[in-house]
N, C-alpha and C positions, 0 to 999 in steps of 0.2 A: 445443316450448318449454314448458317449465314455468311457468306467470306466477304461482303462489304461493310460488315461492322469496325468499328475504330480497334482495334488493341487496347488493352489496358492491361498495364504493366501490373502483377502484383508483387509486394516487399512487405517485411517481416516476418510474421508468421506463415504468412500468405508461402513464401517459400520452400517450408517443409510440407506443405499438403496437397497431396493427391485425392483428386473427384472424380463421383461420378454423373451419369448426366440425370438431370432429371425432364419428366413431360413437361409440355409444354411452357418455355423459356428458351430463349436464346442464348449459344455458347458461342464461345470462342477460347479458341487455345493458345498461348506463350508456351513454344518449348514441350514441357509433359505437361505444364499444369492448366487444367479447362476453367474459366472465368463466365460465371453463367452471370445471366442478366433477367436477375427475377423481381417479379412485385412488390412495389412496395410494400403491400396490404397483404401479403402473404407473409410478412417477417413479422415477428412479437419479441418483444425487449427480451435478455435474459434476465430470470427473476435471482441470480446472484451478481448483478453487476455490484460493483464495489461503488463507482461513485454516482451518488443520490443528487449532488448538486449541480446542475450545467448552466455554466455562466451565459447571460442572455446575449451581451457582447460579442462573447467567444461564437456562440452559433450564428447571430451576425457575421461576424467576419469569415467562419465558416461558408455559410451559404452563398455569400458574395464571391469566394474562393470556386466555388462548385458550379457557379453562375457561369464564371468565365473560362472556367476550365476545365468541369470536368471532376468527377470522381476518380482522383492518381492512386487511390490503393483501395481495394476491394475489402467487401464485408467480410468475416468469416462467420460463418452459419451452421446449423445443425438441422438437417430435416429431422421433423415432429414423427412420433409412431402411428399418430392420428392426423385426421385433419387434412393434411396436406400441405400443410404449415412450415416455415424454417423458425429455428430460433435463434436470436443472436450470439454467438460468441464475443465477438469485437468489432466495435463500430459501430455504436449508438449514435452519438454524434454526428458521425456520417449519413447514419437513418433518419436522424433527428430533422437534419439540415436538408434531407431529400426532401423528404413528406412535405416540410413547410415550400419548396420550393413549387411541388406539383408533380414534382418526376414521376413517372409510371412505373418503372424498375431501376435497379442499383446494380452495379457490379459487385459481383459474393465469388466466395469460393464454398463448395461445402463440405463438410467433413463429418464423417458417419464417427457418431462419440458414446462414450455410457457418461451418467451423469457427473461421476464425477472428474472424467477428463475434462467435461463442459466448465463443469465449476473452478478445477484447478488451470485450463485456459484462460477462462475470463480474469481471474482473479491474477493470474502470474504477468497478464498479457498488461493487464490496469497497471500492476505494480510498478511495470520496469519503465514506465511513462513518468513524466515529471508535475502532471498537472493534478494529481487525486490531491486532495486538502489532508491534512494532517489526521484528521479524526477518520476520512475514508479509509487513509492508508493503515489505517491499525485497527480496522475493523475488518478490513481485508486480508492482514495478518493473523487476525480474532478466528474469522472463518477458514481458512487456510489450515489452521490448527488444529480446528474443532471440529472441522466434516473430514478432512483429512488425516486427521492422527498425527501431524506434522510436528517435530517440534520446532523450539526456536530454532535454531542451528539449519535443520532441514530448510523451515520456509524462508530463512534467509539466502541459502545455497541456491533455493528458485532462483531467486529472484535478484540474486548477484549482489545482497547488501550485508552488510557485516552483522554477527549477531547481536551485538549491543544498540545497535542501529533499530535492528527491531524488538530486542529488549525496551530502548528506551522509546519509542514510539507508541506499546500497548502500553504503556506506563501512563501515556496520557488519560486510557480509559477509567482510571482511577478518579479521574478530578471527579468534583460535584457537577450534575447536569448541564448548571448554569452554567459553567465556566467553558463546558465541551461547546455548549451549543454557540456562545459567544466565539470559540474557536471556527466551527463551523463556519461562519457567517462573518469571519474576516475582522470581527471584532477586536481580538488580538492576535498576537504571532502566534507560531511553535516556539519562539525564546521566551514569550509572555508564559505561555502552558508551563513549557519546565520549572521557569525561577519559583511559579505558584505551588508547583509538585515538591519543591523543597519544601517549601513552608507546614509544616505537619499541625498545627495547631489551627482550627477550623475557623475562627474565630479572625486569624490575625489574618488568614488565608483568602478570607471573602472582605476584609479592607480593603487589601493590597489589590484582588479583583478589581471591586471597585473604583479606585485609584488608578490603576489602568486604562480603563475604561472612559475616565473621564482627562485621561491623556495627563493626570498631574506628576506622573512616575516616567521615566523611562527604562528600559530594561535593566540599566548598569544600576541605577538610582534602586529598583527591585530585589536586584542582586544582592544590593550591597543593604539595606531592608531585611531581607531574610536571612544574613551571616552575621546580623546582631542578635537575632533569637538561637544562633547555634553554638552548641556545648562550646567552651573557649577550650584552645590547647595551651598548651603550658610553652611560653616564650623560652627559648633557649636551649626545647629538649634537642637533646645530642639523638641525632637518628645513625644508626648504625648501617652503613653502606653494604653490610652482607645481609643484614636482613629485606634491605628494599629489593637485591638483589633475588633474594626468595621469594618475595612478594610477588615481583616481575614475571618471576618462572611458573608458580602456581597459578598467575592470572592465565596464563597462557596455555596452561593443562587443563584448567578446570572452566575457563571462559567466562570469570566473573570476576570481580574488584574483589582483592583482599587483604587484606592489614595485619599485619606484626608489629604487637607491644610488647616489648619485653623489660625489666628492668630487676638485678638482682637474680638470675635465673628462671624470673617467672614474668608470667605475661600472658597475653591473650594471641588468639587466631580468628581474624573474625572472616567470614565469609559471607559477602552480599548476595543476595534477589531481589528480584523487583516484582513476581507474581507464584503462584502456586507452580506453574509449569516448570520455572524457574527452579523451582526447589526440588520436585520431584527431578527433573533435568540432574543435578546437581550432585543430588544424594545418588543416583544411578551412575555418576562416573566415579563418586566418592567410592563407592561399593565394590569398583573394577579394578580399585587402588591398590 
């Protein structure tokens, strides 16, 4: 044990996890929890990180941060079954901005995991972070789903966001390529993504894009664009304050938008989704009913 090395504090995740030690690397302990100090070139990115895109800026200002101060919160890691290798859990970034600096090891924590603690770490760990771009975060909910069986309801309860939150988030992977990828790359908002998801007619959906794009729209100007191609309601209908009533309570039992039309004893019940999961989800509490 080296006992003239600095402390380093770890927070977040870092605080639920217990290590153990591994050869040759240097430790150092806070409390119960050991903070090794391993190779840079022995860690390898996780191959289910959520977000693909890291601002060159951002790791700028990163690495200038790390310059002067220091790595304040440790990797989390997974030793490799081969190799000798760790893999990342959280803190790419942090990896990112060592290597370019020169540093010869990081402060990690490590944590013996099966794959898919790995994945549902990485993924839970990205989420509850504010900087993933709007397309990452609903492909991390995509994946979240899909390798875990999750559903909506579930992967929102991770990750502490409400289910329509992430209902209307995988909504975006809907758009045409162009418009995600224009997402991506900051071309327009998440307000731009939604107003174009109303627009269902493909046609009028890739003007108003473009339109966008060359900034002659702005989001309300969009808004209000896409609620002239919507079915008109009928000025003056009398809504019935027991039925919105019902409306309120089923949204609430079944965790989806839903509408009562009634007129004359008859009328409609309509109930909203926004994906296959959605419906499968839906018809399964339908069924509990």
């Amino acid at each position: 044990m080296n006992t003239n090395m600095k402390p380093v504090l770890g927070r977040g995740l870092g605080s639920l996890i217990p290590t153990k030690k591994v050869s040759q690397v240097v430790t150092s302990v806070i409390g119960h929890q050991e903070i090794l100090q391993i190779p840079v070139e022995d860690i390898t990115p996780n191959p289910h990180q959520p977000r693909h895109h890291f601002s060159e800026v951002d790791l700028e200002d990163l690495v200038s941060s790390i310059r002067e101060h220091g790595i304040l919160q440790p990797l989390i890691v997974s030793k490799c079954e081969v190799d000798n290798k760790f893999e990342l859990i959280a803190g790419e970034r942090r990896w990112r901005a060592s290597k370019s600096l020169g540093l010869k090891t990081v402060p990690a924590i490590v944590r013996d995991a099966t794959k898919q603690q790995k994945l549902e770490w990485a993924l839970i760990e990205n989420l509850q972070r504010a900087d993933l771009n709007p397309l990452e975060e609903a492909l991390a909910y995509r994946t979240l789903m899909d390798e875990l069986s999750f559903t909506q309801e579930e992967a929102a309860k991770q990750v502490g966001k409400s289910r329509s939150v992430v209902a209307n988030t995988l909504r975006l992977l809907e758009l045409p390529e162009e418009i995600q990828e224009a997402l991506r790359e900051e071309k327009i908002t998440k307000s731009h993504a939604r107003t174009l998801l109303a627009e269902t007619d493909p046609k009028k959906q890739h003007e108003l894009f473009e339109a966008m794009l060359t900034g002659k729209v702005t989001v309300r100007e969009a808004e209000q664009a896409v609620s002239i191609h919507r079915p008109k309601v009928s000025v003056g209908r009398h809504v019935d304050p027991n039925l919105v009533a019902h409306e309120k309570k089923l949204q609430e039992i079944l965790g989806t938008k839903v509408e009562i039309k009634e007129r004359a004893g008859k009328g409609t019940v309509t109930l909203h989704f926004y994906s296959k999961e959605d419906l499968v989800e839906l018809l399964a509490r339908l069924s509990e009913v």
